[in-house]
C-alpha positions, 0 to 999 in steps of 0.5 A: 219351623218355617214354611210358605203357603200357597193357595190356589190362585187365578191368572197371574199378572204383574211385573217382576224386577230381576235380580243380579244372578245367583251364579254369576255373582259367587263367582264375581265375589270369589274372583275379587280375591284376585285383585291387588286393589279395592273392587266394586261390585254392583247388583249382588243379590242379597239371598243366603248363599252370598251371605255365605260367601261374604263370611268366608270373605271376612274370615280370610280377611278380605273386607266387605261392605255393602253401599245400597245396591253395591258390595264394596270390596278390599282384598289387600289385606287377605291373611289366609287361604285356608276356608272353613270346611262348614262354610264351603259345604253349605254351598256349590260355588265354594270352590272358586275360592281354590282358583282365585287364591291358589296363584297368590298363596300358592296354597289353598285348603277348603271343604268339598262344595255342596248346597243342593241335595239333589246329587252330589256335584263332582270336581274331578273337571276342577282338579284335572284343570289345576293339575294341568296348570301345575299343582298339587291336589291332595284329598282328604274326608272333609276337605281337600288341598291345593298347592303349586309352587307356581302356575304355568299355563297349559292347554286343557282339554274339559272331558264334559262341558261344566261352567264351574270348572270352566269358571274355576280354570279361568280364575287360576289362569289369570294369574299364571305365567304363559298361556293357557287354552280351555278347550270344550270350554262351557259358553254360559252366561256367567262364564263371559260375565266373569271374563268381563270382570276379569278383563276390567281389572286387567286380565287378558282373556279372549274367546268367553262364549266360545268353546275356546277360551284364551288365556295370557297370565299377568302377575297382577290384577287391578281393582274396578267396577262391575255390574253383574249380569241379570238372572236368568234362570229366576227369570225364566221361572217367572215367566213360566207362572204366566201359564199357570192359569193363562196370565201375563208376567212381565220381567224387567232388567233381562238380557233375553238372548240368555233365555232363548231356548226357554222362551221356543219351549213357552211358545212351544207348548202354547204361550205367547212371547214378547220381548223388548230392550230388558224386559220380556212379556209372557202370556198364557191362554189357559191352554197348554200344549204336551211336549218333550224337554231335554236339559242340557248345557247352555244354549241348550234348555237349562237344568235348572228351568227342567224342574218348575217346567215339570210343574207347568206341564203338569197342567198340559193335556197328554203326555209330555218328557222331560229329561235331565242327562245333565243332572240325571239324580235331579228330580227329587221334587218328582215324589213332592208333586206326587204328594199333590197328585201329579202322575209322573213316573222317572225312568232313568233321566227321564220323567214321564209325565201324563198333564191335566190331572187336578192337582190338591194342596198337600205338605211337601218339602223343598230339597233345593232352590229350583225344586222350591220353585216347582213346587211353589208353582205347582202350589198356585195351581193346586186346589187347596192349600199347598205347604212347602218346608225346606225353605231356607233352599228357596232363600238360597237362590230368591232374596224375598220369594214371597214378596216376589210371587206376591207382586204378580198376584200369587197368594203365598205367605210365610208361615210359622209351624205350631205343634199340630203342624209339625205332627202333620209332617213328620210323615214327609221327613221319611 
């Protein structure tokens, strides 16, 4: 078994090159089913997730290849609509696909989404937005199916704000007949980024960013090209390591207007931001302030930031609040911190947590991509060596996280677990 290693590490300083982000792109791989030529999509990051997405492009026919920085894809030749329930459980953004092939096959089948273990995803938003639209959803134990002889556009009205659906209700309007309107429509960065796509192919669609977003049906879309837009939560992870030990991280290939409400909360709790065209600079002064963070849904603080901020206010003097009512199950790294000496006690969705505590390296698992990167940070802090398992969830969302961390500094290495090691951490798996 695998796992990485983090050492306790001084101030961290360096440049981070920001990769294509992670949900914009599953998203921008299952949207090219759409299109009836071939399409070129640039910046799609090489980590586990689009290895996923790319085998269930394969296995429906559509052809993919990669051309250095670019995948290459020709959807002409799709023969199914039908996706491996295995496949579309080992990730969240499976069920895009049920959106771009519903309105040329008028028929999907595919497992329900999964991925992280931190709280099952619901897709009661999805199925409301494809009923809406005219089709039939039908539910069974490790799959469902969606049908509409034909998709007419509606108006739909989101109950809660929710990029997947917002996404997913946008992929099946492309191609229906008339117009469709979402309303409380989710304003995230990889919401425009797939209407951009979209657009360049020769979609209609207006008002993405917005709470409502217009949609005129065409009966077909053309191939083209994309660059997808850089990752912000990656970003702002690293940005957050420059206050581990008072450092000074640089991220290039940004768009610091999608990390506006992380980049107030640095300087909020006493780090120094500078940005530039692409590129954002934090530093650190060795000296963190205590403060209350609340998660919420863009431009509001993200869900996917609350957890390695958790591990930066550990090292915060007093107590500080982070709370979580997007994902309130999401705080499975809570007892893994612990594990490392964190005091930090969850009260429904909130965790309370008293900052300034030495913190020593211990085993400790990952249960999903942003708790990975808690934990890794909370590693870099710890006196000691700090273990971290479950790393195939960091390489869902990261294409080389150690070469990363290590390019700012940071002592990690990936390791191989012997037998003594393995005994070491049976504890944990309870």
């Amino acid at each position: 078994m695998r796992y990485i290693e983090a050492s306790s590490t001084g101030p961290l300083r360096g440049t981070v090159h920001i990769p294509g982000a992670k949900n914009s792109s599953l998203a921008l791989l299952a949207a090219a089913c759409l299109a009836d030529d071939i399409v070129s999509l640039e910046g799609i990051p090489r980590i586990e997730d689009v290895r996923i997405v790319e085998g269930i492009g394969r296995d429906i026919g559509m052809e993919l290849r990669r051309e250095d920085e670019r995948i290459v894809i020709d959807p002409r030749f799709i023969h199914s609509a039908a996706i491996d329930p295995g496949k579309a459980s080992s990730y969240r953004a499976s069920y895009y696909f049920a959106g771009a092939l519903l309105a040329k096959f008028g028929s999907v089948t595919i497992g329900f989404p999964g991925g992280d273990d931190f709280v099952a995803r619901p897709i009661d938003q999805h199925i409301k937005a494809f009923r809406a639209l005219g089709a039939e959803v039908r539910l069974a134990s490790d799959h469902y199916v969606v049908e509409a002889a034909e998709l007419k556009g509606a108006d739909i009205y989101f109950d809660t704000v929710t990029s997947g659906a917002t996404i997913n209700a946008m992929l099946a309007a492309s191609r229906a007949r008339g117009r469709t309107r979402l309303r409380n429509a989710a304003l995230d960065p990889e919401v425009v980024d797939t209407a951009h796509f979209l657009n360049r192919l020769g979609a209609r669609i207006y008002g993405a960013g917005t709470e409502c977003i217009r949609i005129e049906g065409v009966p077909y879309l053309n191939g083209g090209s994309h660059t997808v837009i850089p990752d912000r939560l990656i970003a702002g992870a690293f940005l957050m390591a420059a206050g581990l030990r008072g450092g000074q991280v640089t991220v290039q290939n940004i768009i610091p207007e999608h990390l506006g409400s992380c980049l107030a909360k640095l300087e909020e709790i006493g780090m120094h931001v500078e940005c530039g065209d692409g590129r954002i600079t934090a530093s650190g002064t060795g000296m963190l302030k205590a403060t209350r963070v609340r998660a919420g849904m863009y431009p509001g603080f993200a869900t996917d930031l609350q957890q390695p901020m958790t591990s930066l206010l550990l090292l915060a003097g007093g107590k500080s609040i982070v709370t979580d009512r997007v994902f309130p199950k999401r705080f499975a790294h809570v007892p893994q911190l612990r594990r490392l000496g964190a005091d930090i006690e969850i009260r429904r969705e909130s965790a309370f947590i008293r900052g300034g505590l030495p913190l020593k390296g211990d085993w400790v698992h990952a249960t999903d991509v942003r708790a990975g990167t808690s934990l890794l940070l909370a590693g870099l802090a710890a006196e000691g060596r700090t273990r971290i398992t479950g790393v195939e969830h960091l390489e869902r969302g990261y294409e080389d996280v150690v070469a990363s961390f290590r390019a700012i500094g940071a002592q990690v290495a990936m390791r191989e677990m012997d037998e003594r090691e393995l005994g070491e951490r049976l504890p944990l798996q309870g």
